[in-house]
VMD Tcl script that builds the backbone (N, CA, C; Angstrom):
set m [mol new atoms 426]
animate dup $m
set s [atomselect $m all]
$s set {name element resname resid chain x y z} {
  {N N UNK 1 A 20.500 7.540 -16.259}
  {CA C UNK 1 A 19.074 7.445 -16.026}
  {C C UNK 1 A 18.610 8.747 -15.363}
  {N N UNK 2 A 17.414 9.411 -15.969}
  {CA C UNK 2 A 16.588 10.342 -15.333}
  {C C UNK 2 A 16.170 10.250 -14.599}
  {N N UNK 3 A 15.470 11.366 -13.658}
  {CA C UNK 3 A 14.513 11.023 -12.540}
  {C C UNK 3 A 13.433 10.756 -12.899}
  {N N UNK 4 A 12.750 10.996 -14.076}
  {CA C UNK 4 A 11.473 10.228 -14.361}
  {C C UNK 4 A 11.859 9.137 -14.711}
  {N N UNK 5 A 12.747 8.315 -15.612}
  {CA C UNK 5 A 13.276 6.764 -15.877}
  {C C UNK 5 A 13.118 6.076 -14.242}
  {N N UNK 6 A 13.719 7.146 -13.476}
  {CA C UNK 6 A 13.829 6.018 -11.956}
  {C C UNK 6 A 12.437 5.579 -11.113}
  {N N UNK 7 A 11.676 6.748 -11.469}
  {CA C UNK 7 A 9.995 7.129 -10.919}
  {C C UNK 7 A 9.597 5.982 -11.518}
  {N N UNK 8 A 9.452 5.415 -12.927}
  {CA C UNK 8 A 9.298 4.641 -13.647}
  {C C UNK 8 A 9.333 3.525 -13.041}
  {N N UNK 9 A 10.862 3.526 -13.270}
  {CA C UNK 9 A 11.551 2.224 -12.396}
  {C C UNK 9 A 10.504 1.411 -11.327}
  {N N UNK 10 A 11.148 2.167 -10.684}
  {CA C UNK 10 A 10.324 1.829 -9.231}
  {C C UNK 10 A 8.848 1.721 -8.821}
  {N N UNK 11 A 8.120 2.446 -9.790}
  {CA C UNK 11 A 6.785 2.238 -9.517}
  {C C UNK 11 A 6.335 1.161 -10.140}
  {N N UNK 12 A 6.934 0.685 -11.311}
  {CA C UNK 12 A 6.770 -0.450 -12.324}
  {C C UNK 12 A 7.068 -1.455 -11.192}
  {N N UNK 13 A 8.084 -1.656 -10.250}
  {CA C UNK 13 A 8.779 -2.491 -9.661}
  {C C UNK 13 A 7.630 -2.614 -8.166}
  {N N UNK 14 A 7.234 -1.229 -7.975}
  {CA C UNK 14 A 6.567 -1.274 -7.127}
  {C C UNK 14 A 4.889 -2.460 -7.628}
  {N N UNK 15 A 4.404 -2.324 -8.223}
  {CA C UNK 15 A 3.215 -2.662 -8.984}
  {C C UNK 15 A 3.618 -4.270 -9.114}
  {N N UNK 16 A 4.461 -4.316 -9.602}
  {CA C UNK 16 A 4.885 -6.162 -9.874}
  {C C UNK 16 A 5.247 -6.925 -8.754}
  {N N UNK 17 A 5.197 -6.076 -7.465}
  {CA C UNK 17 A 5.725 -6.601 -6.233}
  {C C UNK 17 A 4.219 -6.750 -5.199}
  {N N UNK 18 A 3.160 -5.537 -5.648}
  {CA C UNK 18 A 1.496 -6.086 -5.039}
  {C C UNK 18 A 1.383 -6.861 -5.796}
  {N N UNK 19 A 1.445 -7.388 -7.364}
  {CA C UNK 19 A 0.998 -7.776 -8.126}
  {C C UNK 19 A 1.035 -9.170 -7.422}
  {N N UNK 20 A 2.160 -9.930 -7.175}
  {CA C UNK 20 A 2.666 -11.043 -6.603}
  {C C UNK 20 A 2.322 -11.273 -5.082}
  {N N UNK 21 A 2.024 -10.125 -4.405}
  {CA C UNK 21 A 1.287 -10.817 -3.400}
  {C C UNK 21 A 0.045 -10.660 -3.239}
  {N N UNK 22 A -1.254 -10.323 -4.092}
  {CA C UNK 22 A -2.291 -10.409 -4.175}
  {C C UNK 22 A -2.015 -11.446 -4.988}
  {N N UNK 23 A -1.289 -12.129 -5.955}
  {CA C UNK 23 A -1.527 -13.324 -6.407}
  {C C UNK 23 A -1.432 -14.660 -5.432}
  {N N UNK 24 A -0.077 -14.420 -4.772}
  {CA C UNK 24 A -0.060 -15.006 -3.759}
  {C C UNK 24 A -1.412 -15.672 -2.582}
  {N N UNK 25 A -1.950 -14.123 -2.089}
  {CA C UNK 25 A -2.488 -14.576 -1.150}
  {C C UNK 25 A -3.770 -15.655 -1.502}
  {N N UNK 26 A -4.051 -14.714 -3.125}
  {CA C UNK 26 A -5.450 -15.487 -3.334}
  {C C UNK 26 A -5.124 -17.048 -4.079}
  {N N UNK 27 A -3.912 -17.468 -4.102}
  {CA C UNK 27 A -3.561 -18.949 -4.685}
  {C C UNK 27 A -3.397 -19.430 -2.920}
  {N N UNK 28 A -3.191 -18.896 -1.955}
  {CA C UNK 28 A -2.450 -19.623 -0.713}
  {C C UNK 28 A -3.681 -19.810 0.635}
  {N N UNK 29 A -4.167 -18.281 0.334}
  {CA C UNK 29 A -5.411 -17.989 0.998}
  {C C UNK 29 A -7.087 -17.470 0.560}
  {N N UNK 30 A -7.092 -18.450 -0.449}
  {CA C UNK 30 A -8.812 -18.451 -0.900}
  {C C UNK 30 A -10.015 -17.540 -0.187}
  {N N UNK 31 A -9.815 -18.170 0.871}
  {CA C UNK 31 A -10.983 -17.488 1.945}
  {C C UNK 31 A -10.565 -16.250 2.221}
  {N N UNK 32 A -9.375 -15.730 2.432}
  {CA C UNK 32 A -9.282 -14.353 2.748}
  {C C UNK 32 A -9.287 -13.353 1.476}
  {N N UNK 33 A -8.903 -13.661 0.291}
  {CA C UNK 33 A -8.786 -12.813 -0.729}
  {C C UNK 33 A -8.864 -13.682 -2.182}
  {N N UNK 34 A -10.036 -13.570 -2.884}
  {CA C UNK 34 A -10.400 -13.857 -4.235}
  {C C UNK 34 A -10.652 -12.857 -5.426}
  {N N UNK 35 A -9.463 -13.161 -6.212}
  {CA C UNK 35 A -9.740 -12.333 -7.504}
  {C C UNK 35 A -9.927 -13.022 -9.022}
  {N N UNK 36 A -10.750 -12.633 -9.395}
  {CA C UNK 36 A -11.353 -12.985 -10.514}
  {C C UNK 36 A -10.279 -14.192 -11.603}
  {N N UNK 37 A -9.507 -12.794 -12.278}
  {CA C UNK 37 A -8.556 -13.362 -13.510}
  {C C UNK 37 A -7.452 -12.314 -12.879}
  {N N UNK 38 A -6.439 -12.703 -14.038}
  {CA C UNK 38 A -4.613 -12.197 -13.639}
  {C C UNK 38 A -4.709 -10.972 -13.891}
  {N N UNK 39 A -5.511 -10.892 -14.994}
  {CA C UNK 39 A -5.678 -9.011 -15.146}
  {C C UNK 39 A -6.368 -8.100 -14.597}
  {N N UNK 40 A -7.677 -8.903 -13.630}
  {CA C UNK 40 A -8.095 -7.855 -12.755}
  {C C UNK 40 A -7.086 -7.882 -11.315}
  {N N UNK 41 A -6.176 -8.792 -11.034}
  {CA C UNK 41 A -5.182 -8.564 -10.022}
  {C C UNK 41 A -4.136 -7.604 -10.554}
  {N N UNK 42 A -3.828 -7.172 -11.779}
  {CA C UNK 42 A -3.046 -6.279 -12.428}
  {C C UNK 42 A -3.639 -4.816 -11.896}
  {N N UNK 43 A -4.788 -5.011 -12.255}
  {CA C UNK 43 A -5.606 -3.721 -12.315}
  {C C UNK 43 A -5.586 -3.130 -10.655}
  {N N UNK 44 A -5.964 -3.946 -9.976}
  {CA C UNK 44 A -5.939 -3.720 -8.571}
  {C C UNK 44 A -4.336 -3.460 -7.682}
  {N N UNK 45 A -3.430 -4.162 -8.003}
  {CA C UNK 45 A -2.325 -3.640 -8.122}
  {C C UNK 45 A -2.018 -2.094 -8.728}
  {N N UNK 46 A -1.902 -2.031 -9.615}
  {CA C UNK 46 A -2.076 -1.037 -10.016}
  {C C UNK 46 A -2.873 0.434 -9.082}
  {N N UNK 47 A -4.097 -0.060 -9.245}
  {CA C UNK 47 A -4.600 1.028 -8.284}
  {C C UNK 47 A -4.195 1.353 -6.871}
  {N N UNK 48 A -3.841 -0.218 -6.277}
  {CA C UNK 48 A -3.601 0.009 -4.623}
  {C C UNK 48 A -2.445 0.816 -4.291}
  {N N UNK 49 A -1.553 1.280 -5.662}
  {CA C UNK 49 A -0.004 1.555 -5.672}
  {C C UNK 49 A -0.417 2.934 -6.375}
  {N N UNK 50 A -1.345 3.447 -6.482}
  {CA C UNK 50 A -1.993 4.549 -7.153}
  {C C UNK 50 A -2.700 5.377 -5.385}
  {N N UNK 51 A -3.354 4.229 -4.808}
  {CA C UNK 51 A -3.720 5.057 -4.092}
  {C C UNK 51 A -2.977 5.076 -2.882}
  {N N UNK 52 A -1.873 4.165 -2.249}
  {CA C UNK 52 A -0.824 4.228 -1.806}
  {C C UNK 52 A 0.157 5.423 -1.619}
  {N N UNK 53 A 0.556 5.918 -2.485}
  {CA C UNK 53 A 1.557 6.926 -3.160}
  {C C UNK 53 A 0.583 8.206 -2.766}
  {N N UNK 54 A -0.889 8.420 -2.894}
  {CA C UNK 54 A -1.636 9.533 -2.380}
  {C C UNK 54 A -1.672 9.564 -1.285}
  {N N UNK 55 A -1.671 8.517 -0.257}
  {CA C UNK 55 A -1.929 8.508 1.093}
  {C C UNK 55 A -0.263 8.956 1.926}
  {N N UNK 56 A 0.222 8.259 1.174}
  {CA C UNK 56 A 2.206 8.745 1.706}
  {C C UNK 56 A 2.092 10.648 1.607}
  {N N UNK 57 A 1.762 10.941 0.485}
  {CA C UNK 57 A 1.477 12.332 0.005}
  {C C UNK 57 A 0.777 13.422 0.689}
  {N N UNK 58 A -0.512 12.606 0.836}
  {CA C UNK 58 A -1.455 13.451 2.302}
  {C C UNK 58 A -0.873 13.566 3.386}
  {N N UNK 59 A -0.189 12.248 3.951}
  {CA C UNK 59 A 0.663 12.501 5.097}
  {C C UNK 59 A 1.255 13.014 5.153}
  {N N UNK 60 A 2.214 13.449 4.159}
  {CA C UNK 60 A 3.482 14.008 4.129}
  {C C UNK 60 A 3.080 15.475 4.665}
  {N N UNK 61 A 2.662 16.142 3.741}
  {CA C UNK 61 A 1.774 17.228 3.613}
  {C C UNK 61 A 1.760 17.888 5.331}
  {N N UNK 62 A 0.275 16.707 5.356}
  {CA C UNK 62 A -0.096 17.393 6.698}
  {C C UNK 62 A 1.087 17.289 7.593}
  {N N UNK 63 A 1.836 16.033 7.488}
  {CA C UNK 63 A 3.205 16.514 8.556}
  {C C UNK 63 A 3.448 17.711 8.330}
  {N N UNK 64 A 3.871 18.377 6.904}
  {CA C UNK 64 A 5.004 19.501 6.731}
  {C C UNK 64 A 4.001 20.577 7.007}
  {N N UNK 65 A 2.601 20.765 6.856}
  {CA C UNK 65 A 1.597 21.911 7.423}
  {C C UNK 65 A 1.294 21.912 8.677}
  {N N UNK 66 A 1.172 21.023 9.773}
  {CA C UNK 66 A 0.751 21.123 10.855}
  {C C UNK 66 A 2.093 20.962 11.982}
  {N N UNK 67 A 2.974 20.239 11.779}
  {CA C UNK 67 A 4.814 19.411 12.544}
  {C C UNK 67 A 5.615 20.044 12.012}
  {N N UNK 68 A 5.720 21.029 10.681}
  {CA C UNK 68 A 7.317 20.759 10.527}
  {C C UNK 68 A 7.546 22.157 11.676}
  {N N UNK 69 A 9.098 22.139 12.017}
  {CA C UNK 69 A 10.013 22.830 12.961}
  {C C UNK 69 A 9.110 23.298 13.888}
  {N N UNK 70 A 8.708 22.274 14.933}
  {CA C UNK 70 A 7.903 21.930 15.514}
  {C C UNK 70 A 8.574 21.030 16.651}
  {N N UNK 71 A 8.524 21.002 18.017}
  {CA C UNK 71 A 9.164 19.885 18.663}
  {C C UNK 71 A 8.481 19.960 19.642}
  {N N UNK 72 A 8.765 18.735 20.664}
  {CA C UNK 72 A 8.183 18.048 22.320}
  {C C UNK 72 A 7.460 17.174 21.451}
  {N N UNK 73 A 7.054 16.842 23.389}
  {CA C UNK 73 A 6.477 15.426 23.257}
  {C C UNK 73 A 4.980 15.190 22.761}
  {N N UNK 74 A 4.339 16.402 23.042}
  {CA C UNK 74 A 3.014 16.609 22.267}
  {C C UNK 74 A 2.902 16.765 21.162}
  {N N UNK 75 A 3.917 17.256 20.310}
  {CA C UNK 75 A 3.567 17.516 18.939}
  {C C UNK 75 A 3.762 16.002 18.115}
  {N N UNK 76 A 4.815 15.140 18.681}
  {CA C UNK 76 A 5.374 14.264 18.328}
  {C C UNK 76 A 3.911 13.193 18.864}
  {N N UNK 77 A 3.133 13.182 19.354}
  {CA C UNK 77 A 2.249 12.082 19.925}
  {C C UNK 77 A 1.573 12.571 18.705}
  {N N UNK 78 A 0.768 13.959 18.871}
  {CA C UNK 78 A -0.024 14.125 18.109}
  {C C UNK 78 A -0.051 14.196 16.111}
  {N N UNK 79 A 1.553 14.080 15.887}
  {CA C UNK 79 A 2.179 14.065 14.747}
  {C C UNK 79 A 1.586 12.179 14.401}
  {N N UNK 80 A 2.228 11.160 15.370}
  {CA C UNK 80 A 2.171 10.087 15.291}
  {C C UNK 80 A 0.397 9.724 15.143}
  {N N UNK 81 A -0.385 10.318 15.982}
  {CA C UNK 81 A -1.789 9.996 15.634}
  {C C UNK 81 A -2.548 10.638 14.344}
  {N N UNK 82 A -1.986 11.636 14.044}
  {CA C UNK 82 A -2.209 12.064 12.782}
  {C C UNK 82 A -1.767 11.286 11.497}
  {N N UNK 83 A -0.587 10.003 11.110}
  {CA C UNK 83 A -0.210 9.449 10.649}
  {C C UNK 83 A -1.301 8.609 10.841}
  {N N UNK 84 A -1.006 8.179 11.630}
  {CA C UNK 84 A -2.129 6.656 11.599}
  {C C UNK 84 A -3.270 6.752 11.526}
  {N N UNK 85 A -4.005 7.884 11.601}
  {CA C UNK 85 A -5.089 8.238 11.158}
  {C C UNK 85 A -4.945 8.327 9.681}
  {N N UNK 86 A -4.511 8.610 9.372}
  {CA C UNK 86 A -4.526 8.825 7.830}
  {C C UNK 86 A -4.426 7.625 7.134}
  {N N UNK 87 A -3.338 6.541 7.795}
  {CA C UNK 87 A -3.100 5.425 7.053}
  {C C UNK 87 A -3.647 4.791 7.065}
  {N N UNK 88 A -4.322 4.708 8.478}
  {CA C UNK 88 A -5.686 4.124 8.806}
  {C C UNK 88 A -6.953 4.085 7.543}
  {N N UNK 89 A -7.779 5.254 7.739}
  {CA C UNK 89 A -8.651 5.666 7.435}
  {C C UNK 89 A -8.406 5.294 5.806}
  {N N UNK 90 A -7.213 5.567 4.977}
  {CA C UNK 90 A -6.492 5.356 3.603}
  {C C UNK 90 A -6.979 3.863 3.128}
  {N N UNK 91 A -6.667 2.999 4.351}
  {CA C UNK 91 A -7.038 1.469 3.710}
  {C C UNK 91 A -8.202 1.194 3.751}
  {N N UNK 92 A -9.093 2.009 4.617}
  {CA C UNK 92 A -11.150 1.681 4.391}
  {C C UNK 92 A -11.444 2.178 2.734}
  {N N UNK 93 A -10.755 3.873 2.501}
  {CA C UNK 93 A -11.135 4.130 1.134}
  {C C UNK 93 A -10.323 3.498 0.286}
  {N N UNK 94 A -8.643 2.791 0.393}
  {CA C UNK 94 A -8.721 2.202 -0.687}
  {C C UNK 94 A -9.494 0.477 -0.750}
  {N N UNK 95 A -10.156 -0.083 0.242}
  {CA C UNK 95 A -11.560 -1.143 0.295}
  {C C UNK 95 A -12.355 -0.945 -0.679}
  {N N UNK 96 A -13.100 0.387 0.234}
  {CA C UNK 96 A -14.002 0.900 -0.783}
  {C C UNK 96 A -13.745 1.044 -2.175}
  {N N UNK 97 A -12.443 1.989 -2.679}
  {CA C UNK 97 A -11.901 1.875 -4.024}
  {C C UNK 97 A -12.050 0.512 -4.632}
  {N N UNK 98 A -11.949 -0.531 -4.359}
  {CA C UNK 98 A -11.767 -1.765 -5.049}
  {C C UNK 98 A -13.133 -2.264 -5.072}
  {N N UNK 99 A -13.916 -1.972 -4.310}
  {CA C UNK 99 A -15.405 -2.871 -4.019}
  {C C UNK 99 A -16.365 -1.589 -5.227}
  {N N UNK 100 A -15.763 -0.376 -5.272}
  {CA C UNK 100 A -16.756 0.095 -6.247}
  {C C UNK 100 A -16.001 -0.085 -7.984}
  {N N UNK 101 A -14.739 -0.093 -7.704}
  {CA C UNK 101 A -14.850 -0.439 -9.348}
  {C C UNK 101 A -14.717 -1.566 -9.750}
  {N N UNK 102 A -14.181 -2.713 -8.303}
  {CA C UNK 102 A -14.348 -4.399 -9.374}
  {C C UNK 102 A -15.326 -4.859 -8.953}
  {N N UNK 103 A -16.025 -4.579 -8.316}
  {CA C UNK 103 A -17.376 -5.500 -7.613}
  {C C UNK 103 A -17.112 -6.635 -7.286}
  {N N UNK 104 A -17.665 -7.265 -6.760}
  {CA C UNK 104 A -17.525 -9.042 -6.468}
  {C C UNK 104 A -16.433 -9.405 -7.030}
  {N N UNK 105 A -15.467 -9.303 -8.396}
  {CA C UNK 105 A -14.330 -9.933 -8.610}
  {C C UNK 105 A -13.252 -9.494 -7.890}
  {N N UNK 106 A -13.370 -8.454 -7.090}
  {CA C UNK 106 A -12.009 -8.624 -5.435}
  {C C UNK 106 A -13.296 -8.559 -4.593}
  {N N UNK 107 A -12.575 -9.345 -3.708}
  {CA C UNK 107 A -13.542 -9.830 -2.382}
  {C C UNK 107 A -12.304 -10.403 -1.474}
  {N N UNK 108 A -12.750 -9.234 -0.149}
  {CA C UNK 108 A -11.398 -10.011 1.233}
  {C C UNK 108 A -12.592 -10.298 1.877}
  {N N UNK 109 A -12.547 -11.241 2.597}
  {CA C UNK 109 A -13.101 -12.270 3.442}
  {C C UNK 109 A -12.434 -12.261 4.707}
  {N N UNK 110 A -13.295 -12.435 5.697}
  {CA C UNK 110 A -12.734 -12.766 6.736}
  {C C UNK 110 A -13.365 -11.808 7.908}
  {N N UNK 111 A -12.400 -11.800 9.106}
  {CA C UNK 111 A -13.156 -10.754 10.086}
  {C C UNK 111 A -13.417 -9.361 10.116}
  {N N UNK 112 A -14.117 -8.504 10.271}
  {CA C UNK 112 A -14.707 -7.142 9.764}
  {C C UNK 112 A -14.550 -7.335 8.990}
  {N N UNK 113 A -15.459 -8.374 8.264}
  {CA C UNK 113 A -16.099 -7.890 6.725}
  {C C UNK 113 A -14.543 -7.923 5.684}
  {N N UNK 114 A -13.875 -8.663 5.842}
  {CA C UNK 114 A -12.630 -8.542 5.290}
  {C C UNK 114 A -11.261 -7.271 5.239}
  {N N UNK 115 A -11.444 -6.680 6.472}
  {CA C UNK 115 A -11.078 -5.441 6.477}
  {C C UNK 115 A -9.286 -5.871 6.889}
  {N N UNK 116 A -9.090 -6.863 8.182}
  {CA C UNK 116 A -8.463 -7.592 8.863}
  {C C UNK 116 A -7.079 -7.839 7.382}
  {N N UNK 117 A -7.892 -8.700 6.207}
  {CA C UNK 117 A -7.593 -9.473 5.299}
  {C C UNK 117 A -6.476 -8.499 4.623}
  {N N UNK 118 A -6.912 -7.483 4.008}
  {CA C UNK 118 A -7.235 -6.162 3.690}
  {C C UNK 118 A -5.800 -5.479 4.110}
  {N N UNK 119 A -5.841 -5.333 5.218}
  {CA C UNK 119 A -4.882 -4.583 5.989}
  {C C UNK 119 A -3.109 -5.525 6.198}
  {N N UNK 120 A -3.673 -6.967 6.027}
  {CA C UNK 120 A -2.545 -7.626 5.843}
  {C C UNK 120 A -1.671 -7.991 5.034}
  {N N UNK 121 A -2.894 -7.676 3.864}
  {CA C UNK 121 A -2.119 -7.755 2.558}
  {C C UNK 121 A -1.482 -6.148 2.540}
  {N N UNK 122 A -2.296 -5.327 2.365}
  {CA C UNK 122 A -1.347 -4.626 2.423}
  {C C UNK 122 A -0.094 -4.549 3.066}
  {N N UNK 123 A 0.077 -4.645 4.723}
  {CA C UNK 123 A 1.437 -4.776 5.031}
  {C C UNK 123 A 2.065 -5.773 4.181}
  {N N UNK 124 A 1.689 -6.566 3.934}
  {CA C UNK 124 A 2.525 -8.063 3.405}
  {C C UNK 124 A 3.273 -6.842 1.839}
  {N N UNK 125 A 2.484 -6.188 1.669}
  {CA C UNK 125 A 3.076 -5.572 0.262}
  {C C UNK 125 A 4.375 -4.808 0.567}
  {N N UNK 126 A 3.921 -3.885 1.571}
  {CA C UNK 126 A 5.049 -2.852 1.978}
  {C C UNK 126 A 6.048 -3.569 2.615}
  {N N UNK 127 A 6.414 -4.827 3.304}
  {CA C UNK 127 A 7.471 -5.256 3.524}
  {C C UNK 127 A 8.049 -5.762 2.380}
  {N N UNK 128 A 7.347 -6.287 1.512}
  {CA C UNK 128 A 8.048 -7.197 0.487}
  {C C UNK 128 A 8.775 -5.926 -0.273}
  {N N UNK 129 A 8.033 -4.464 -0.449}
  {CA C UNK 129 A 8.926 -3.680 -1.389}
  {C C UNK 129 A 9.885 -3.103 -0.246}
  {N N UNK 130 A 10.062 -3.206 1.086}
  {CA C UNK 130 A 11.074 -2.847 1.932}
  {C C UNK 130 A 11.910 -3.587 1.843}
  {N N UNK 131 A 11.977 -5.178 1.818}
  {CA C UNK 131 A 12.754 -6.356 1.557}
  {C C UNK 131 A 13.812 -6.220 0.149}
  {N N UNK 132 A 12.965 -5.772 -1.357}
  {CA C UNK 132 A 13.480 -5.764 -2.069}
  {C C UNK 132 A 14.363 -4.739 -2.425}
  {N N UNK 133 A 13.944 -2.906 -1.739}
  {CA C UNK 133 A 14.651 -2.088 -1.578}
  {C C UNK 133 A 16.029 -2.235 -0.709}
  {N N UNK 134 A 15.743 -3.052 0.604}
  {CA C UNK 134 A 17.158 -3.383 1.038}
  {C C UNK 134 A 18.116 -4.247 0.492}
  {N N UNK 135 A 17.567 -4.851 -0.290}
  {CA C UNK 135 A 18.532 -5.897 -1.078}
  {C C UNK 135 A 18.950 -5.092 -2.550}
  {N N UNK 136 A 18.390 -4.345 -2.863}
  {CA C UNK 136 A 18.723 -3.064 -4.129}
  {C C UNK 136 A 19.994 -2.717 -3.216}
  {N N UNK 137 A 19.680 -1.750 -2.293}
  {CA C UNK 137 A 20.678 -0.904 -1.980}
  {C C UNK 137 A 21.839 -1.826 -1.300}
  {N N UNK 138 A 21.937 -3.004 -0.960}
  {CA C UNK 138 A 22.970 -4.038 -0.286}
  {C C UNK 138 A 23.792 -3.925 -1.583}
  {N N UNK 139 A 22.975 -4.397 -2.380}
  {CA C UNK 139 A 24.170 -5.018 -4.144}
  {C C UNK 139 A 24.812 -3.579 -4.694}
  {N N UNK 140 A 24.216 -2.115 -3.978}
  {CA C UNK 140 A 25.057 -1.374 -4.602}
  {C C UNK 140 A 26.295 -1.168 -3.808}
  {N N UNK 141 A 26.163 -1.456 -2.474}
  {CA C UNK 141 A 27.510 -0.690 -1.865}
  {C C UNK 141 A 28.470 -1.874 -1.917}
  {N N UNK 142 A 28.479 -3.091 -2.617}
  {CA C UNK 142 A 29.452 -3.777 -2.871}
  {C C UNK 142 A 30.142 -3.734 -3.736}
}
mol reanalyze $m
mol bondsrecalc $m
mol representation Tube
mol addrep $m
């Protein structure tokens, strides 16, 4: 397998893994997250793992332009607030991303305007592909 076959891989794997918990939440939790049909949860998947992968990217970046070979305790605070700023700020525009191209068929609900909702699903995503990556790499070293 190539490195684009694996890019593949994994992003395919990545996508089918929001896919399932935006299905999830909106079969478990109505009020916090409603989507239309299965294919606009495809679509949104899709994008959130589109704009995901840009926000890892920006960060990266500005780590390696502003932190790299770089050390103390200031650079390292201010390295860490620069992250979370970014990741931060990443989940209002990818909100926004979803509220301007599906309109009303994604809708998070809940406190700030569904922002709360929003932010949980997302984590709920990134553990589940941390969960499934550790269990990838468990079955290989056996």
């Amino acid at each position: 397998m190539n490195n684009r076959q694996r890019l593949f891989v994994r992003y395919i794997i990545a996508v089918l893994i929001d896919l399932t918990v935006l299905n999830f939440f909106t079969e478990y939790f109505p009020e916090y997250l409603h989507l239309e049909t299965f294919s606009l949860s495809l679509l949104a998947a899709i994008l959130l793992q589109t704009l995901l992968q840009l926000t890892l990217k920006v960060e990266h970046k500005v780590a390696q332009r502003f932190f790299a070979g770089k050390s103390g305790i200031k650079v390292n605070i201010l390295r860490g607030i620069s992250a979370w700023s970014i990741i931060f700020i990443s989940k209002l525009v990818m909100l926004e991303a979803l509220s301007i191209i599906f309109g009303d068929a994604v809708h998070f609900g809940g406190p700030i305007h569904g922002v709360i909702a929003f932010i949980a699903t997302i984590a709920a995503m990134i553990i589940a592909e941390q969960i499934l990556l550790k269990i990838y790499n468990a079955l290989g070293n056996k």
